[in-house]
Structures are given as C-alpha cells and as structure tokens.
C-alpha positions in Angstrom: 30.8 13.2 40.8 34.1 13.9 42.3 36.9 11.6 44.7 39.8 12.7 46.0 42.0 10.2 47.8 41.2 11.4 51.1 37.6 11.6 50.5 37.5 15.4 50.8 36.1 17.9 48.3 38.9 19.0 45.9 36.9 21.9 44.5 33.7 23.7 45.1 31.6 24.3 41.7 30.7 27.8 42.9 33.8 28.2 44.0 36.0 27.8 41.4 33.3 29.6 39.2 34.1 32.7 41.7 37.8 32.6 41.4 37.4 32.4 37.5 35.5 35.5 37.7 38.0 37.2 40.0 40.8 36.7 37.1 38.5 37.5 34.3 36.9 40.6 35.9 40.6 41.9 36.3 41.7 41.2 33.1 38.8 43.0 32.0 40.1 46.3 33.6 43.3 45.8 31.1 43.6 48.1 28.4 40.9 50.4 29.1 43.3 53.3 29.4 42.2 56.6 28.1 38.7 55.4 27.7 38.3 54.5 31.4 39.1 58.7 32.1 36.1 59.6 30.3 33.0 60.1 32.0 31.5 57.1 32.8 28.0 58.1 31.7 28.9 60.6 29.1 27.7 59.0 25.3 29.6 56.4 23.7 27.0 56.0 20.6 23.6 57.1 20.1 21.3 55.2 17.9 17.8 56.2 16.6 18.5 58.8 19.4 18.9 55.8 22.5 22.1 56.9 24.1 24.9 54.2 25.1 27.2 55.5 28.0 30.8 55.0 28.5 30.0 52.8 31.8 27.6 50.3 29.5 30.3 49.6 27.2 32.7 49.4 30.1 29.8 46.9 31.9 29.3 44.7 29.1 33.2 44.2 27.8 33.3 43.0 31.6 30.7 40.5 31.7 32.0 39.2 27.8 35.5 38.8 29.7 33.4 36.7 32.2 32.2 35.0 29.3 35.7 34.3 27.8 34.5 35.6 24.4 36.5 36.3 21.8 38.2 39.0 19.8 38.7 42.7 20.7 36.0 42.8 23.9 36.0 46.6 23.6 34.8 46.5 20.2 32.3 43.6 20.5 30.8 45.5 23.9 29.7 48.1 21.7 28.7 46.0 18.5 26.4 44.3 21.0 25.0 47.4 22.1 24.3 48.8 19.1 22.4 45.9 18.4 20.5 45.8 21.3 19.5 49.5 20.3 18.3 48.4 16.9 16.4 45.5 18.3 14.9 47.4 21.0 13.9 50.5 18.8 12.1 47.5 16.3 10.3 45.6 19.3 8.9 48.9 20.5 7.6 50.1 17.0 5.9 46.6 17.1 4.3 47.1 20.7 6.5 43.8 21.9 8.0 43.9 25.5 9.7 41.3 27.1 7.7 40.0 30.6 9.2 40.6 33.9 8.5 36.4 33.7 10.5 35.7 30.2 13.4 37.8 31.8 13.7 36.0 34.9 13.2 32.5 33.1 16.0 33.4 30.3 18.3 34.6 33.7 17.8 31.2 35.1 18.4 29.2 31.9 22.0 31.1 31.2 22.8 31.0 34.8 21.8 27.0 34.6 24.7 26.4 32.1 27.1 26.9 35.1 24.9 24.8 37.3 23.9 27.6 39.2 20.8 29.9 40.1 20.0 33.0 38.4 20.5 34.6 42.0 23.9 32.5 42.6 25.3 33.7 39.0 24.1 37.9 40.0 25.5 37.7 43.5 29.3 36.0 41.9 29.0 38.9 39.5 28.4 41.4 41.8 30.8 40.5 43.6 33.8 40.8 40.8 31.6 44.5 40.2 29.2 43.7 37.7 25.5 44.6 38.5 22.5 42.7 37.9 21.2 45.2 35.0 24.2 44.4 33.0 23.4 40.4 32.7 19.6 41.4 33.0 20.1 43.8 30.0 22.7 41.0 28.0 19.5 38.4 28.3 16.6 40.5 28.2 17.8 42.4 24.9 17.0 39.1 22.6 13.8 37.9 24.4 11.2 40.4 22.8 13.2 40.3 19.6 12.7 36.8 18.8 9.0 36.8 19.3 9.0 39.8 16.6 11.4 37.5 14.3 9.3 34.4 15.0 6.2 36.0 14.0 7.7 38.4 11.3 9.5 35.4 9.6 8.4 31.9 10.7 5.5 31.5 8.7 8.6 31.8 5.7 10.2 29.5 7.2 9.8 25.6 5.5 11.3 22.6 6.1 10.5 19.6 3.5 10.7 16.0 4.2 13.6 15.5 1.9 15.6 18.1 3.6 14.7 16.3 6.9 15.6 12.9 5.8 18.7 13.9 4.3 19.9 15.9 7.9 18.8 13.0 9.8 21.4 10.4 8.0 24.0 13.4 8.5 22.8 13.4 12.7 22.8 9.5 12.6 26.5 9.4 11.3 27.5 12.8 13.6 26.5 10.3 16.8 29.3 8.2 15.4 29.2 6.7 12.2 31.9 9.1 11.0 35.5 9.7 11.7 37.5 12.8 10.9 41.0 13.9 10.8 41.5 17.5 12.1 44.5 19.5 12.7 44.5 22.1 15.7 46.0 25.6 16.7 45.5 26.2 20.3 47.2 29.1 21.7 47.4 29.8 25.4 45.3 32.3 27.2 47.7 33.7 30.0 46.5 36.1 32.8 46.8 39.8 31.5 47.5 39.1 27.5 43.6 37.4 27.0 42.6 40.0 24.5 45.9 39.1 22.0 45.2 35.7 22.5 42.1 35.9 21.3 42.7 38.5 18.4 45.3 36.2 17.2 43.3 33.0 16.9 40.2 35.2 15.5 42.7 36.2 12.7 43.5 32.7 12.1 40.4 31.4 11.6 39.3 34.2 9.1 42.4 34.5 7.4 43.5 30.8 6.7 42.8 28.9 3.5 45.1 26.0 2.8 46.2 23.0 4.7 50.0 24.4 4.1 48.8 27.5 5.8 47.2 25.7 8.5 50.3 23.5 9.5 52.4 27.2 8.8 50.7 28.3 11.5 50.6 25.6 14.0 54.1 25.5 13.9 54.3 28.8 14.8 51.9 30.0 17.4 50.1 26.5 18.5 51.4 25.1 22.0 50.3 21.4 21.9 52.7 18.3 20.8 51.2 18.6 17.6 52.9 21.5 16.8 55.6 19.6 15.7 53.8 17.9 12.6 51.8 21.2 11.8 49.0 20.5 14.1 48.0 17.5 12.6 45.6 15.0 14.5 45.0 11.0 14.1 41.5 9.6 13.1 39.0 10.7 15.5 35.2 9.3 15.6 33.2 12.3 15.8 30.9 11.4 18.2 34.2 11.8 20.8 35.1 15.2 20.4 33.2 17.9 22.9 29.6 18.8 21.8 30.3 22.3 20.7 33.6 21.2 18.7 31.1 18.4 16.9 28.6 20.6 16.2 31.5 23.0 14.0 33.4 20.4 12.3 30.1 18.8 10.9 29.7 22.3 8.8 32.7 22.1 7.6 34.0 20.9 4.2 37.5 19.6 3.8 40.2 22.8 4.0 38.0 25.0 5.9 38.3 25.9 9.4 36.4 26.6 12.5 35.2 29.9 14.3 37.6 30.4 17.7 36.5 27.1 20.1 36.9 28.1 24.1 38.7 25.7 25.7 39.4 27.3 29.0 43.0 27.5 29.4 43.4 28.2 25.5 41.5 29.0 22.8 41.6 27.1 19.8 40.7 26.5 15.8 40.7 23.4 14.4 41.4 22.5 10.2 39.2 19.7 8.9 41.5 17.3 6.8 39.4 14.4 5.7 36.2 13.0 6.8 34.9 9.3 6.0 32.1 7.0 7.0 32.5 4.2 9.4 30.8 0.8 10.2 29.8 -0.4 13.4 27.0 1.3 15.7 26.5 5.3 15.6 27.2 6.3 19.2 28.2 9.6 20.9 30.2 10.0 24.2 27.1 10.3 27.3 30.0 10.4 30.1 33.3 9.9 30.9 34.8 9.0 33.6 39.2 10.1 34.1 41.8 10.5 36.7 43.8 13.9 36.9 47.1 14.6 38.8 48.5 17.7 39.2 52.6 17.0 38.6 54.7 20.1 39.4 57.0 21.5 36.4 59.5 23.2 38.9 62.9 21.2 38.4 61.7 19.8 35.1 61.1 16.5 36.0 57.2 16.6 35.3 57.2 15.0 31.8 59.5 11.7 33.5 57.2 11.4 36.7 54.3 11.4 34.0 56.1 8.5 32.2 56.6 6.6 35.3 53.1 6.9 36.1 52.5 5.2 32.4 55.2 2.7 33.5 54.4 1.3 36.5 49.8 1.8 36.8 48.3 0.2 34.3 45.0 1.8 35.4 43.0 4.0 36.8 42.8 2.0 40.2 46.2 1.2 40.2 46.9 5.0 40.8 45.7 5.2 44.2 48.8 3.6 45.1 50.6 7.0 44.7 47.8 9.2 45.5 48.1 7.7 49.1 51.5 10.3 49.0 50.1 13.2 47.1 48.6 16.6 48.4 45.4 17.2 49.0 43.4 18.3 45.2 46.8 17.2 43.5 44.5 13.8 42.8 41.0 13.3 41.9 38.9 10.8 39.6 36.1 12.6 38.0 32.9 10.9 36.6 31.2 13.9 34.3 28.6 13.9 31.8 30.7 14.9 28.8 28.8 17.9 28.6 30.3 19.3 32.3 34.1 18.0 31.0 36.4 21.1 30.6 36.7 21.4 27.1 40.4 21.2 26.9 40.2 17.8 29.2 37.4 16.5 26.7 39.2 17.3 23.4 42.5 14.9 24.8 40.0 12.5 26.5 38.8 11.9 23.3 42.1 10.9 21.8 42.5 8.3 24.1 41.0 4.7 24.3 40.3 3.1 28.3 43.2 3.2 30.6 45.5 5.2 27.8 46.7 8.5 29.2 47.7 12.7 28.5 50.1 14.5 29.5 50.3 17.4 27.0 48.1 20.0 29.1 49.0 22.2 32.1 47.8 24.7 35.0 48.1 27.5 36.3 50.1 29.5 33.7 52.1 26.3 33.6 53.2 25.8 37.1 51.6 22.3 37.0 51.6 19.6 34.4 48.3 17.5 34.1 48.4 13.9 33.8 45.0 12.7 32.9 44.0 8.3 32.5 40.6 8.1 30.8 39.1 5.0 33.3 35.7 4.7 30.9 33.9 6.0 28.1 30.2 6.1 28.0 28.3 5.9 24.8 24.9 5.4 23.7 21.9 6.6 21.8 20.7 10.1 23.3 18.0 10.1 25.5 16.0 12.8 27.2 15.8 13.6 31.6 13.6 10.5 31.7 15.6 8.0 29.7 13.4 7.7 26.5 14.8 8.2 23.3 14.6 11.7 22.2 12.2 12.4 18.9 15.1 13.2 16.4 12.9 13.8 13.8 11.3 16.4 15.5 13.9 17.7 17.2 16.2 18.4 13.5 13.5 19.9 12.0 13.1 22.8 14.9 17.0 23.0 14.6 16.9 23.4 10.9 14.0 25.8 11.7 15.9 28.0 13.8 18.9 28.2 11.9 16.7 29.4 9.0 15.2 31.7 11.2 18.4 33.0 12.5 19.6 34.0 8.5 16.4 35.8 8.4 17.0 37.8 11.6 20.5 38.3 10.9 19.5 40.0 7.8 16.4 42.3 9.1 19.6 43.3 11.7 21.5 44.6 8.8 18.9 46.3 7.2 18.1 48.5 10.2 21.2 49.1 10.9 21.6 50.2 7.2 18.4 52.9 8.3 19.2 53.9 10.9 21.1 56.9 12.8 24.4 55.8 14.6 26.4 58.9 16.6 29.7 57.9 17.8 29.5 59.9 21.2 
C-alpha cells in the first residue's frame, strides 16, 4: 500500500517493472561487439550433437540482464545452456517431458515474484525484444529434470530427527533470537558499466579471506558511509535484515562471506564478524511500514535539507507538513510486506528503530538523495495465507530435503558434463 500527499499514484507496479526492463534490455546490448556480427543462428556450442545458436546465447544473456544476475552474462548465457543441453539429453534418455501444464504453471510462479501474470511478464519482455521461447525455455529446462533427480535420488535422501531438532533451534533463533555484526561492500550498478560492477563484487566474494581484507576492500570500492570504518556494521537482530540476505549470513561462519546479494541500485557482499544469541522473543520482520523523499543533490545541499528534516519532524506524520510543498512522487509512505521492500531500502530499514531515519542511499545515478523514516516495524511468528502458524517441522525437513537433493543433482550435472561431447561452434 502506497500514499502520496496528494492522494495520487506515485508509481505503477507494472510500470516501473517496464522501465526497469527498458534499461536492462539496453544494457544487455553492451559489449556484444564482434559476437553480435556473427550469424545469429550459426553454432555457438554443440553438445551430445544439440546445437546452441549465436541468437540463444544472445536471448538468454538478455533475459539474465533482466534478471540483474551476476558476473560475466555472456559467459553465464552459455553455461546455462550447456546445462540445459545436458539436462535435456538425460530427461529424454529417461522418457521424462515436461507437460504443456507444468510449463505454464512454473511461467506463472516466476512471473508471480514480480506480482504479475505469466502473460503480463511475456508481453513486458517482448516488448524490450525478448520472445516468449526464451523465458519458456529458461523455466521449462529445470521442470522435467527435477522429476528425474527426485526419483533418481530422493529415495537417498534422509533426514533424521536429530538433524531436524537441531535445524529447528537454528530457525527458532534465525526468526530473532540472534544478532550478528556484519560488514558490507556495496558497489554501485550505473547504467552502461553493470557487467564490471558485477564482475568486481563476484571477485570479492570468491577472493576475500580475512576481516583485514574485507575492511581493505570496503575502503576502496564500497560506496556507503561505512566505507569509512572498513564497512563495518553495528549489532543487527537477524530477523531484520531482508529474507534472502538472512538466509546467507545463517550459513556462514565467522570470516566468511556471502555470494553477490542484488540490491537493486548496487550489488553487494556482506562479511560476517560475530554472531551471538539473544534473550527476549524470536521474531522476524512481517512488514514495514517507511516514508521516502526524493531530495535533489544538485547544489549540494541534499545532505543539510536531510538533517533539517531530522531536526524539525520527529515522525513520520509530522512530515506531511513539508510534503504539502513537494512534487508530485517526490513523497510517499509505503506499507510493504518486507518481502516486496527494495532490498537496498530493507537492508537500512533494518538499521533503524521507529521514527529513526537514512539518508545514505540515492537515485537515479545519484541525481536524488533518499531520505527514508521507518514509521513501524512488524514482527511476529510466521504464518501461512490463512493466518495459522506454518508447520516448521515439516516445512525444515523438506528444506533440508531439497538442499540434499540439490548436492546430488549438482553432482550427476558434473558427471555428464564430464561424458559428454561439448563443440565450441
């Protein structure tokens, strides 16, 4: 849920999806130089005799530019393709086929994680030039190989009680009952240069060892405050910090760091410090509810207005004093599930405490600074769409499940790989 101070809509969910796909689709049409001369449909690799054209590759570094993933897109397009050859020639020697049905239904679920339809998500695409068989392919490809890893694998598969119990107490204290301290490296993704940006923080993460390295780094390349002191982050309660963040840092052991964490603007790793149990009652963030204000940078007065702001509105209510004199979209007070927060919002939301504020973020390729008040914090027990409490028992042990399965996969993937005939085209 959305206001503005003149009751009008400051943003359309579709779209602003569309405009981030207009960016993204161009950027993915940067760096394709020579290979963009070849013939689009000539062979790029064959494998086990399954050709993979020029324009595939092409298609699929797009829609992973879409995606925002990271590293060197080029290079990933055609990892994933190869892949999806090696899955596809061991689903066929198996007689599996993915359904007309499990396609659609796996279109709709990925198209659902940007709240819209599987026909809404194909029609933005198309219209940035990305067909419908290149997200049909990017979903379809894992659907018949997971019913051959399921049935190949699961019955392998074994979770004891004691291994249950003991990730349950970790999930109890990951909704809260623990704290961390973290340092960060987030680096900037600017329009044109997304590829480096993302090459540079995949480095990081695979290449850093040591807390000295860590705050090295962030002094170097990170462009937060927190540069200053090597990246370094106060206590946190876990149960704050953005779902997909939380997930990482509970793998982690002190001194190691994450995989490359999308936070829209930038892209980020973060360092795990410390990590210590807490009393009180385990809860995770369920909503959150924030005011943004979009202060212009031109002139160089946007970090004092900020303070002003700080100065003179002790809350979130007191700020529609000055929104009364502010543009249209320049103000709005957002009340999100925590799951729909833009990451990079979420991560400094969870710094703060209930009318405490941000200013350390900006948009647009830093033509605007954004001042952010967090109004409430929601926290309780997760429940499921019909507000009973969800069956954690059951629920860990088909988590710990798949993640066993996914080792299993991951490995069969290398081994035919290992047999099988790849021809760089």
């Amino acid at each position: 849920m959305t206001y503005s101070h003149a009751s009008r809509p400051v943003f359309n969910r579709l779209s602003s999806l569309a405009l981030m796909l207009s960016l993204a689709f161009a950027a993915a049409c940067i760096g394709q130089g020579a290979a963009g001369q070849e013939s689009p449909f000539a062979t790029a690799v064959s494998v086990n005799g399954l050709s993979i054209t020029n324009y595939e590759v092409d298609q699929r570094r797009a829609l992973l530019t879409l995606l925002r993933a990271p590293g060197d897109l080029t290079e990933l397009a055609r990892e994933q393709l190869i892949e999806d050859r090696l899955r596809e020639s061991a689903t066929r020697a198996a007689g599996i086929t993915a359904t007309p049905e499990q396609i659609r239904a796996g279109m709709e679920e990925f198209a659902g994680r940007a709240n819209l339809s599987a026909n809404q998500f194909i029609s933005e695409l198309a219209n940035r030039g990305v067909p419908e068989e290149t997200f049909r392919d990017f979903v379809s490809s894992g659907i018949a190989w997971r019913q051959l890893v399921r049935g190949r694998f699961g019955p392998r598969v074994a979770v004891s009680d004691a291994e249950l119990d003991r990730a349950l107490s970790l999930s109890t204290q990951s909704r809260g009952g623990v704290r961390v301290l973290l340092s960060e490296i987030i680096v900037p993704i600017r329009e044109g240069r997304e590829d480096e940006a993302r090459a540079l923080v995949q480095r990081l993460s695979e290449t850093i060892e040591s807390e000295a390295a860590f705050s090295a780094a962030a002094r170097e390349y990170s462009a937060t405050p927190t540069r200053a002191r090597g990246g370094r982050l106060d206590w946190l309660p876990i149960g704050r910090l953005p779902p997909a963040l939380r997930g990482q840092v509970l793998t982690l052991a002190p001194g190691e760091v994450t995989e490359p964490v999308n936070l829209g603007p930038g892209i980020a790793i973060f360092q795990l410090r410390d990590l210590e149990e807490t009393d009180g009652t385990p809860s995770e963030t369920l909503a959150l509810e924030y005011v943004s204000i979009l202060i212009p940078t031109a002139g160089g007065t946007d970090l004092s207005q900020a303070g002003r702001y700080d100065a003179l509105y002790d809350t979130c209510d007191d700020l529609y004093e000055p929104a009364q004199s502010m543009a249209d979209g320049q103000f709005t007070r957002d009340v999100l599930p925590a799951s729909e927060v833009p990451a990079d919002i979420a991560l400094e939301l969870a710094r703060l405490d209930p009318d405490e504020s941000s200013a350390a973020l900006t948009r647009q390729n830093g033509a605007f600074r954004l001042y952010l008040k967090l109004c409430a914090r929601t926290v309780d027990v997760p429940v499921n769409e019909d507000g009973e409490a969800i069956d954690l028992r059951a629920q860990t042990r088909e988590q710990i499940f798949q993640r066993r399965l996914t080792s299993f996969a991951d490995s069969y993937l290398e081994e035919l790989r290992a047999d099988a005939i790849i021809v760089e085209g």
